[in-house]
TILOVEX-259090 format. One record per residue (C-alpha): residue in one letter; y, z, x negated. Coordinates in steps of 0.25 Angstrom, whole numbers, always signed. Example, Ala and Ser with C-alpha at 12.3 -4.5 7.8 and 13.67 -1.06 7.14 Angstrom:
# TILOVEX-259090
{site "a" {-18 +31 -49}}
{site "s" {-4 +29 -55}}
***
This chain:
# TILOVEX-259090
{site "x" {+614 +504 -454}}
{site "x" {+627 +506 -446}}
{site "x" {+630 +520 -456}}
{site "x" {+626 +513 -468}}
{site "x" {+637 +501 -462}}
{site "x" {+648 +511 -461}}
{site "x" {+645 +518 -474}}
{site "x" {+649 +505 -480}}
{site "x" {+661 +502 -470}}
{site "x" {+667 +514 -476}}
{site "x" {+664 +512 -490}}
{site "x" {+670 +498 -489}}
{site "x" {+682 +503 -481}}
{site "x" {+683 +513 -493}}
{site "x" {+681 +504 -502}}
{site "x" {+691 +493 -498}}
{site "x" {+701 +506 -496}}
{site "x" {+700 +511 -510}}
{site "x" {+701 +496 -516}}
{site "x" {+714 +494 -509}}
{site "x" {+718 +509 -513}}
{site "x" {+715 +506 -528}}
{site "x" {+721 +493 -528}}
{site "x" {+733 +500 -525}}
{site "x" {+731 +511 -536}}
{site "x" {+730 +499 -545}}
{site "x" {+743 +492 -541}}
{site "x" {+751 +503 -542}}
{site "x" {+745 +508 -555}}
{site "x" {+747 +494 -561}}
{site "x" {+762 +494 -556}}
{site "x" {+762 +508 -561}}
{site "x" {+757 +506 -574}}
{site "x" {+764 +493 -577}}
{site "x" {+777 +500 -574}}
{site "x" {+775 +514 -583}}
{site "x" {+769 +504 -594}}
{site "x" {+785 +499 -596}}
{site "x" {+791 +513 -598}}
{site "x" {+778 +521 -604}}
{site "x" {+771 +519 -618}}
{site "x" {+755 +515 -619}}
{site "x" {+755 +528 -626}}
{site "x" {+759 +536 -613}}
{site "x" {+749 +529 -606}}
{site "x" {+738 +531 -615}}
{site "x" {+741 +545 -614}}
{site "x" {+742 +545 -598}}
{site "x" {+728 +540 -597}}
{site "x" {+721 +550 -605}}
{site "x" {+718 +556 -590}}
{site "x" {+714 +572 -591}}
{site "x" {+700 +575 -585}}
{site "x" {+699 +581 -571}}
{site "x" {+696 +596 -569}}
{site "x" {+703 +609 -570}}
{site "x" {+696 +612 -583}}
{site "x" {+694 +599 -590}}
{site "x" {+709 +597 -587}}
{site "x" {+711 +613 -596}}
{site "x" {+701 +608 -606}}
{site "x" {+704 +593 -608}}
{site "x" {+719 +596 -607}}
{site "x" {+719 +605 -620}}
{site "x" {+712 +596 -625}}
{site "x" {+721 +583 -623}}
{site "x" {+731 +592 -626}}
{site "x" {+726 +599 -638}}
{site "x" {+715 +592 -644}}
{site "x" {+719 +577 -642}}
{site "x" {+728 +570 -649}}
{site "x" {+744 +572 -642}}
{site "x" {+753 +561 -642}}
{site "x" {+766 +559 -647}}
{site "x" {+775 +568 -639}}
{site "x" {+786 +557 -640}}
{site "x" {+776 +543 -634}}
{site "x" {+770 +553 -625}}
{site "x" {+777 +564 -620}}
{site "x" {+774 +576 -611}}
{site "x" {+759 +577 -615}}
{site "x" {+755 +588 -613}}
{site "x" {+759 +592 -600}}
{site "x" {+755 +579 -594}}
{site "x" {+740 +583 -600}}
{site "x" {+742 +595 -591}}
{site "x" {+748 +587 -579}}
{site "x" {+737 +575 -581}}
{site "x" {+725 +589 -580}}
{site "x" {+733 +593 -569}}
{site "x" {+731 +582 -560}}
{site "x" {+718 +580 -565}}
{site "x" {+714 +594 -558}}
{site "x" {+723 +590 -545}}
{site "x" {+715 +578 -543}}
{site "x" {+703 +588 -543}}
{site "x" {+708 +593 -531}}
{site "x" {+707 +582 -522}}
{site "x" {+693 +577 -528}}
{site "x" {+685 +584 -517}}
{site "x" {+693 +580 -507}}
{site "x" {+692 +565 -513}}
{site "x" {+677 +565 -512}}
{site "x" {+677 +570 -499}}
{site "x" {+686 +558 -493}}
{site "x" {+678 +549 -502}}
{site "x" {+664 +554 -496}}
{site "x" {+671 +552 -482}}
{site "x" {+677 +540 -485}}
{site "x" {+691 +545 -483}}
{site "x" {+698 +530 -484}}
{site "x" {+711 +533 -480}}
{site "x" {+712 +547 -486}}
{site "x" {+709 +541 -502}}
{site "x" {+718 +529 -499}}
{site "x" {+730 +537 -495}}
{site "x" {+729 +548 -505}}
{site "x" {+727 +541 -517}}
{site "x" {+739 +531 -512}}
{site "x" {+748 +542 -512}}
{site "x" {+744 +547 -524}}
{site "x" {+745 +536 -533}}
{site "x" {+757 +532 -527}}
{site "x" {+764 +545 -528}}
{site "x" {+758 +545 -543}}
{site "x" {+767 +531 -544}}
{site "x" {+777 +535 -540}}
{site "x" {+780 +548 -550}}
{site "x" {+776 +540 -561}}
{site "x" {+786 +529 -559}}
{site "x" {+795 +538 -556}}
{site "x" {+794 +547 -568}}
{site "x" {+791 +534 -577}}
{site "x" {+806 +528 -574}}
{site "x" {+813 +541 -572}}
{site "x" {+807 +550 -583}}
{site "x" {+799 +542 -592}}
{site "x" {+801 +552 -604}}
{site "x" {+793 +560 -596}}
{site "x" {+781 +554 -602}}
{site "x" {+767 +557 -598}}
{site "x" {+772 +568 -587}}
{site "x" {+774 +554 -579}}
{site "x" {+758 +551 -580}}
{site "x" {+753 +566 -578}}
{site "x" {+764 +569 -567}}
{site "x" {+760 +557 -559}}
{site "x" {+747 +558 -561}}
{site "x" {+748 +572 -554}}
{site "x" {+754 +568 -543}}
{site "x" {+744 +558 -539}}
{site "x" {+732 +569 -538}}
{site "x" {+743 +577 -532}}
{site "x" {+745 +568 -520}}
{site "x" {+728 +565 -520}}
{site "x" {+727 +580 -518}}
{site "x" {+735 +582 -511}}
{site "x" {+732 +570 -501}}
{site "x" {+717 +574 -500}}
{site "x" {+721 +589 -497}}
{site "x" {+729 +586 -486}}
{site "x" {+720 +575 -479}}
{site "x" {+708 +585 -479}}
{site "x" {+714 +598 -474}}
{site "x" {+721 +589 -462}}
{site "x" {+706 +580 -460}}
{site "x" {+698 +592 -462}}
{site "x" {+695 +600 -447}}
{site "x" {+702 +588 -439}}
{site "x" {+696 +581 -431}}
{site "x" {+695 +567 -436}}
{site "x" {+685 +576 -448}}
{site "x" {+677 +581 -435}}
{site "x" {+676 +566 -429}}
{site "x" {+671 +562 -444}}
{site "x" {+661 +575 -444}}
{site "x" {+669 +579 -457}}
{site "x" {+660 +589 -465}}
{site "x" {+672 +598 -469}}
{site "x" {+679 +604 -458}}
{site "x" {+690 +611 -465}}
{site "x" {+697 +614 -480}}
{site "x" {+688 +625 -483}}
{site "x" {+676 +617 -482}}
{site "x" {+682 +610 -495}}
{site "x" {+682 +623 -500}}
{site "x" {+669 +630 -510}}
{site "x" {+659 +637 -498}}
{site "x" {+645 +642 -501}}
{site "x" {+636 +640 -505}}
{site "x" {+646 +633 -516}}
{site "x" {+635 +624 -523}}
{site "x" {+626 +615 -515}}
{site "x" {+616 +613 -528}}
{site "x" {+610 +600 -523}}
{site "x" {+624 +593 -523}}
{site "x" {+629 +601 -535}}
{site "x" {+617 +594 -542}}
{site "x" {+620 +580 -538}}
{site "x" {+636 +582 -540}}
{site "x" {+632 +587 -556}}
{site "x" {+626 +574 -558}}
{site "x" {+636 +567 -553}}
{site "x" {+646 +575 -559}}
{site "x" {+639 +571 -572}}
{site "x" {+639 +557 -570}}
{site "x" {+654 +558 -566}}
{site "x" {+658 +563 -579}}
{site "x" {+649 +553 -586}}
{site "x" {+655 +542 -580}}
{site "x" {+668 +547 -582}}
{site "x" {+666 +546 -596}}
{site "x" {+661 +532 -594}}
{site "x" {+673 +528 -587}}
{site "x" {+683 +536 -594}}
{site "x" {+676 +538 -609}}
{site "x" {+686 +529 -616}}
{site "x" {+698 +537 -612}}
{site "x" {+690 +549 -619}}
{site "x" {+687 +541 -630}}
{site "x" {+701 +537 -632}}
{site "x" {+707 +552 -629}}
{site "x" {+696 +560 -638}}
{site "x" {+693 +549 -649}}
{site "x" {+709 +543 -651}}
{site "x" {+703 +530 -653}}
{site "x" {+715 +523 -645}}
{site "x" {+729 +527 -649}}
{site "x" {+736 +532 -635}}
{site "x" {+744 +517 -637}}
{site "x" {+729 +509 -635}}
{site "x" {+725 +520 -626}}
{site "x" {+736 +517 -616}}
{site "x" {+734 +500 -618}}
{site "x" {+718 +504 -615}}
{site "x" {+722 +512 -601}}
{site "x" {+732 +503 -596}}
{site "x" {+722 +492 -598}}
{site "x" {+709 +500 -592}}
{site "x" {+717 +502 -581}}
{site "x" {+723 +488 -579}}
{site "x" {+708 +483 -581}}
{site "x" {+703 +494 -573}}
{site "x" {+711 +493 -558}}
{site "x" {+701 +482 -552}}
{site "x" {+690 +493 -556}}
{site "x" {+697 +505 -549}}
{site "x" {+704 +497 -538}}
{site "x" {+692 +490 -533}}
{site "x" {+678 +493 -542}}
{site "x" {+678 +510 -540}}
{site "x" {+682 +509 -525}}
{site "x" {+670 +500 -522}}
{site "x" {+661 +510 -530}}
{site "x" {+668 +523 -522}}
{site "x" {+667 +518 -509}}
{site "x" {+653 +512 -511}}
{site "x" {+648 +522 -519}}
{site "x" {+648 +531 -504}}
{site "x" {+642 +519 -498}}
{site "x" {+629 +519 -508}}
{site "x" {+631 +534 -506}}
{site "x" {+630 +533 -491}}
{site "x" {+621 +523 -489}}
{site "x" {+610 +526 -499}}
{site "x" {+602 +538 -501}}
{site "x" {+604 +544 -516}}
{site "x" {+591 +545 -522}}
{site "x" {+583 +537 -514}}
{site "x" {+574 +522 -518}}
{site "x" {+578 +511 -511}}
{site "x" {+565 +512 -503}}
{site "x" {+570 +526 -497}}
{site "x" {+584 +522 -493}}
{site "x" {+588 +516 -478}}
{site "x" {+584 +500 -480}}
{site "x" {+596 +497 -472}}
{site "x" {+605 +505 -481}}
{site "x" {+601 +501 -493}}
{site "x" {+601 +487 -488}}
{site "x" {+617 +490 -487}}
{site "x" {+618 +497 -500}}
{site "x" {+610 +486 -507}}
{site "x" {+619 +474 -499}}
{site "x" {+632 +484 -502}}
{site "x" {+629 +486 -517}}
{site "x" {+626 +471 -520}}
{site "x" {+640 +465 -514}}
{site "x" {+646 +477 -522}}
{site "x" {+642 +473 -535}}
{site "x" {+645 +458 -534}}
{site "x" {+659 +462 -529}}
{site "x" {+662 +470 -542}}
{site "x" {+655 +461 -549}}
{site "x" {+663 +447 -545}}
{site "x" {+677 +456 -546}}
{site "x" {+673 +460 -560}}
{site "x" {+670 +448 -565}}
{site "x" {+681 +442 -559}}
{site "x" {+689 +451 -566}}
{site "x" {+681 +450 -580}}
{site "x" {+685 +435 -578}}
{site "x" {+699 +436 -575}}
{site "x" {+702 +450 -583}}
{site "x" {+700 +443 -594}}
{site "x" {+709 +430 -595}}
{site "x" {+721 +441 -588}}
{site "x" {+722 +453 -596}}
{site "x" {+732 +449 -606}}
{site "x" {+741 +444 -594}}
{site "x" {+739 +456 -587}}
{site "x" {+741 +465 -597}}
{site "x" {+753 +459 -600}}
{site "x" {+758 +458 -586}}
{site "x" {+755 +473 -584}}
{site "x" {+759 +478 -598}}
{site "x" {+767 +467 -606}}
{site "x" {+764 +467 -621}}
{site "x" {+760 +482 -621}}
{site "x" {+747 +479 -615}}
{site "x" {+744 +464 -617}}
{site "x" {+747 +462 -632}}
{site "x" {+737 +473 -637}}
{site "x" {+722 +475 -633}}
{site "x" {+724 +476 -620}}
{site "x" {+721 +462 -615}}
{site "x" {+709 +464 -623}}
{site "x" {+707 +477 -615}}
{site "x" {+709 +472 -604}}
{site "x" {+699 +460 -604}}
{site "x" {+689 +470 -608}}
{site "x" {+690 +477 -596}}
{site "x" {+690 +467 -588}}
{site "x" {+675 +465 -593}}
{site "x" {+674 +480 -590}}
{site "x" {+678 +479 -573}}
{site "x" {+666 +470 -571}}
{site "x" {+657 +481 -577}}
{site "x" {+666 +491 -570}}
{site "x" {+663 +484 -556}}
{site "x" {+648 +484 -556}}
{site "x" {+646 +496 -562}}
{site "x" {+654 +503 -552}}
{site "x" {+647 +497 -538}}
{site "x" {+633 +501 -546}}
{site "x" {+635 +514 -550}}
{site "x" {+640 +518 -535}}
{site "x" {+628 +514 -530}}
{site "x" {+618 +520 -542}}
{site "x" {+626 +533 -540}}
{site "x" {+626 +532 -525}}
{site "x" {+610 +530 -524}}
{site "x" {+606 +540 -537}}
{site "x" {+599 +553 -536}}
{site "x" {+604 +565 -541}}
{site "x" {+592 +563 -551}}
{site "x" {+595 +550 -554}}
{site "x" {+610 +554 -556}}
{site "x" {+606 +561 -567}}
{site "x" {+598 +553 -575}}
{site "x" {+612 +544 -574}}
{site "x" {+620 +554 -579}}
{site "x" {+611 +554 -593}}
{site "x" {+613 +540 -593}}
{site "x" {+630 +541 -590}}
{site "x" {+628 +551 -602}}
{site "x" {+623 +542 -611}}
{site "x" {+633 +530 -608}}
{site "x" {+645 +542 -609}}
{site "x" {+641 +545 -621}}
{site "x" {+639 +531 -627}}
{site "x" {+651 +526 -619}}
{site "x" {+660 +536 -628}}
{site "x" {+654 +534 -641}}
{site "x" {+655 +517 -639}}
{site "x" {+668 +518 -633}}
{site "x" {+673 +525 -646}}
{site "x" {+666 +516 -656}}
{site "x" {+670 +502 -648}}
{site "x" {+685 +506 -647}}
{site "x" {+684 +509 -663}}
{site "x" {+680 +495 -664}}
{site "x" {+689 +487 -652}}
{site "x" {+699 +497 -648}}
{site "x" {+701 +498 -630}}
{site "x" {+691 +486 -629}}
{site "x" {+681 +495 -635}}
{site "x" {+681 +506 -623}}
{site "x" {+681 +494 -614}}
{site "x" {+666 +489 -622}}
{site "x" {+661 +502 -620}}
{site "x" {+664 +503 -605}}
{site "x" {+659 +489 -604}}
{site "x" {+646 +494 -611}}
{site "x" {+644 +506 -603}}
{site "x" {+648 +501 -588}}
{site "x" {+635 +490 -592}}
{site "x" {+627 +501 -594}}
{site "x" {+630 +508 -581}}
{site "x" {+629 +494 -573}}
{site "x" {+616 +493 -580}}
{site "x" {+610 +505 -576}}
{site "x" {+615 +505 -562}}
{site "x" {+610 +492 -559}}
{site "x" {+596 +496 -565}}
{site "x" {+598 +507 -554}}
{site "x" {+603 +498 -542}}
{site "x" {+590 +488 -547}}
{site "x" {+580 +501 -546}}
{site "x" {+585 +504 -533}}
{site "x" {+583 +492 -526}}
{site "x" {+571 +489 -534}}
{site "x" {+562 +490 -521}}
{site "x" {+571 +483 -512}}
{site "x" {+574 +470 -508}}
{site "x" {+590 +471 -511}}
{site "x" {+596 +468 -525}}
{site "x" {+611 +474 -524}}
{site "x" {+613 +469 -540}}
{site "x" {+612 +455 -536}}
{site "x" {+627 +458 -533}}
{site "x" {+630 +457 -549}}
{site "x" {+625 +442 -548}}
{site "x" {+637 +433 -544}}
{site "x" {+636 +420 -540}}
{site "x" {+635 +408 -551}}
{site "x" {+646 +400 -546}}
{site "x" {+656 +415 -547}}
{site "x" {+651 +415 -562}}
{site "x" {+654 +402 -565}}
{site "x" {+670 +404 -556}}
{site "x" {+670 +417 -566}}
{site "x" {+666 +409 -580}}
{site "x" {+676 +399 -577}}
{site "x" {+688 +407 -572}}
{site "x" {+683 +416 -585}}
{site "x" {+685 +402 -595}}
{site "x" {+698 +397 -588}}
{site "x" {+705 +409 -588}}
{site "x" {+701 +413 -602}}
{site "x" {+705 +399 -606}}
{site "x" {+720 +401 -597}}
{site "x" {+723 +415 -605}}
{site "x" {+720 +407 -618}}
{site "x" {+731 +398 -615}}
{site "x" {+740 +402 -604}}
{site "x" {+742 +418 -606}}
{site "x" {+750 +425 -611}}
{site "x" {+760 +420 -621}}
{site "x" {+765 +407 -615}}
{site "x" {+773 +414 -603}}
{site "x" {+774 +418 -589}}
{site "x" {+771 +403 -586}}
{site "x" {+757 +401 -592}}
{site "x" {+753 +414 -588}}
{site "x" {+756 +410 -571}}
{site "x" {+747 +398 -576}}
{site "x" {+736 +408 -582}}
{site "x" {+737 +416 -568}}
{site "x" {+734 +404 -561}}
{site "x" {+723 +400 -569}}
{site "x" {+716 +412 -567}}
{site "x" {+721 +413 -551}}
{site "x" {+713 +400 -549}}
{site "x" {+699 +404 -557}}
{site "x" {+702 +418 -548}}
{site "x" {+702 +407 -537}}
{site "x" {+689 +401 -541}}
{site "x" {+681 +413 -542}}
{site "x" {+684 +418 -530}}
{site "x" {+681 +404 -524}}
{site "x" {+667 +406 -532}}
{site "x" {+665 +419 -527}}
{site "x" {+669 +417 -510}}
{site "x" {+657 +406 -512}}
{site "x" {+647 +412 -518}}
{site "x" {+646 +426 -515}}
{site "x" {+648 +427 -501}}
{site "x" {+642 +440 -497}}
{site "x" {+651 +448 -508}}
{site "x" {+662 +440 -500}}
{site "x" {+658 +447 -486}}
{site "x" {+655 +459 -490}}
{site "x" {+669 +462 -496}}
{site "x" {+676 +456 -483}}
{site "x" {+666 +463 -474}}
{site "x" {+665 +476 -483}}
{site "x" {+677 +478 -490}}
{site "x" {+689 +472 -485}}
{site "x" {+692 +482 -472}}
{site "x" {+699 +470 -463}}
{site "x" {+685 +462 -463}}
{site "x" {+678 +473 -460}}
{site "x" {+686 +478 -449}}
{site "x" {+683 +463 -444}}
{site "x" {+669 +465 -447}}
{site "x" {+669 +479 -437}}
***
């Protein structure tokens, strides 16, 4: 019971960690985005964001063809393609570098290790692009590409030098470290353990399914050239707008859970086969993770919607908030609450699946790639950026579907029910339905043509049905409550040991 308790203790600390680290990620590049949209064009960012895929020969292979085969833009709206092709595949194959190493500290829940290196990395990355944005904008997209390789840079190189000084010391011996020194990071033989290589092939394969789930669009809109690079940039700037509650808190929670599951619960094994106690945990564990996400997604379903054209213009003036990108925006919005439960659900089916079972879900991940693309391409011929936002929306409810006919098979023979998280409570609905009305109401009249006045007056609308949610939710769903002051906020816990 006591290991099961520590395995969550340090999931949660490097959960709470990798929220605040995200956070800042977020903030800085908001501040950093909203700054380059003044000197830059959408063009150049919908070029920047067309990311080069990983790997020393997918970045040979697929920078010929972004170079070759794909439409080039105009030298004279975005310069200096071509290198920065090259520079963007570059970094790609740097990054690779430090992606052992990142999964070693993640297995060993390295906290401070990920915190600090990615901090100086996206710091350092900042830095270079303000600096190359005031001082040589004509530069163009060697800003983006040079940048962007001095981030992995500085991960690489922050990794590199943490593990040959940890590795042999004797804080690694106190921790019974399996590597002793650099060369056990090295190829030794026999050079293939088959029982993993089978398991990490049908992982691999779902990782490249659900990239393509996750990243189709941008496919889509590369190959296909049914955005101009114009809506292309509009697009990214409000996926990642709408998308920084998802990264910053939603895919830390998965991460550091995801371990948890991995730990607590033996893969492959019923319910009925498992440690009772653990699975009690797991069961307790997964249930207040999925009305967490669940109550921060609505939340911002509710208030994404009455806000977007005020922040779109707050963030982007007219270039984003006269177009589709309100539009875009409120769309998204609906997506993050699918975004949330989907997250917490596939950790734990992915944490509790045999190899066997991983494989049958890969057929299924190739059938919702293959339909994802092709309604991905026929909703944007019909509604434009809103149309990848639909076909997401489609597909994430597909995934939540089969993962929580999974999570209902596997408790089956039990007495806990972890998907009674996804019911809130009647009186949250009803805070939630009539904060949805009023703002909705409060845009209609307040925002965003009738000055900085009425849209203070809008803010406060929305500040005071914010006010009553929350009041709803403290009331009502007491247990959520203590298990993110006793589990994922670190100065409660320390009280609680």
């Amino acid at each position: 019971m006591s290991s099961s308790q520590d395995v969550l203790k340090n999931a949660s600390t490097l959960a709470s960690y990798n929220v605040l680290l995200q956070v800042m990620f977020r903030v800085l590049t908001f501040l950093l985005n909203a700054f380059t949209l003044r000197f830059v064009s959408k063009e150049l960012i919908g070029v920047v964001n067309v990311r080069v895929p990983l790997g020393v020969l997918w970045a040979i292979l697929l920078g010929c063809v972004w170079l070759w085969l794909l439409e080039v833009p105009d030298a004279q709206t975005v310069p200096y393609y071509g290198p920065a092709v090259v520079l963007f595949a570059l970094s790609g194959v740097q990054e690779l570098l430090a992606e052992p190493l990142w999964v070693l500290a993640q297995a060993h829940m390295f906290v401070r290790l990920k915190v600090v290196a990615e901090s100086l990395a996206m710091v350092a990355k900042c830095i270079v692009t303000v600096v190359l944005v005031v001082f040589a904008r004509e530069w163009g997209l060697y800003i983006f590409s040079a940048a962007h390789l001095v981030y992995t840079g500085f991960l690489v190189l922050c990794y590199v030098v943490y593990f040959l000084r940890f590795l042999g010391s004797k804080e690694a011996a106190k921790r019974s470290f399996p590597l002793r020194g650099a060369a056990d990071l090295l190829p030794s033989r026999p050079l293939v353990d088959w029982s993993l290589a089978r398991l990490t092939w049908s992982f691999f394969k779902q990782s490249f399914l659900k990239q393509i789930l996750t990243e189709g669009e941008r496919y889509v809109m590369t190959f296909l050239n049914v955005l101009s690079f114009g809506d292309q940039g509009v697009y990214d700037i409000v996926n990642n707008l709408g998308s920084m509650v998802a990264r910053f808190v939603f895919l830390p929670i998965e991460e550091s859970f995801y371990i948890f599951f991995a730990k607590v619960l033996v893969r492959g094994r019923d319910v009925r086969s498992q440690k009772q106690e653990e699975v009690a945990i797991a069961a307790e564990v997964l249930e207040r993770l999925l009305k967490l996400v669940l109550v921060i997604g609505l939340i911002i379903t509710v208030f994404g919607y009455a806000y977007s054209h005020l922040a779109l213009d707050i963030y982007g003036g007219a270039l984003l908030s006269s177009g589709a990108g309100p539009s875009l925006l409120r769309c998204y919005s609906c997506y993050v609450l699918l975004l949330a439960v989907n997250g917490v659900t596939e950790c734990f089916v992915f944490a509790a699946m045999s190899q066997e079972e991983v494989d049958r879900y890969n057929l299924v991940m190739l059938a919702l790639s293959v339909s994802f693309l092709v309604l991905s391409y026929m909703l944007t011929w019909w509604a434009g950026g809103v149309g990848f936002i639909l076909a997401n929306c489609l597909n994430m409810g597909l995934r939540i579907l089969h993962s929580c006919l999974y999570i209902q098979r596997y408790f089956k023979f039990s007495q806990w029910k972890p998907l009674r998280g996804l019911l809130p409570s009647p009186l949250l609905v009803l805070a939630l339905c009539v904060s949805a009305a009023v703002t909705t109401v409060s845009e209609a009249l307040l925002c965003c043509d009738g000055g900085w006045l009425l849209r203070m007056v809008h803010v406060g609308v929305g500040g005071v049905c914010l006010l009553l949610v929350l009041t709803a939710l403290l009331l009502t769903e007491t247990q959520l409550i203590q298990f993110v002051r006793t589990q994922l906020l670190p100065k409660y816990r320390r009280k609680q040991t």
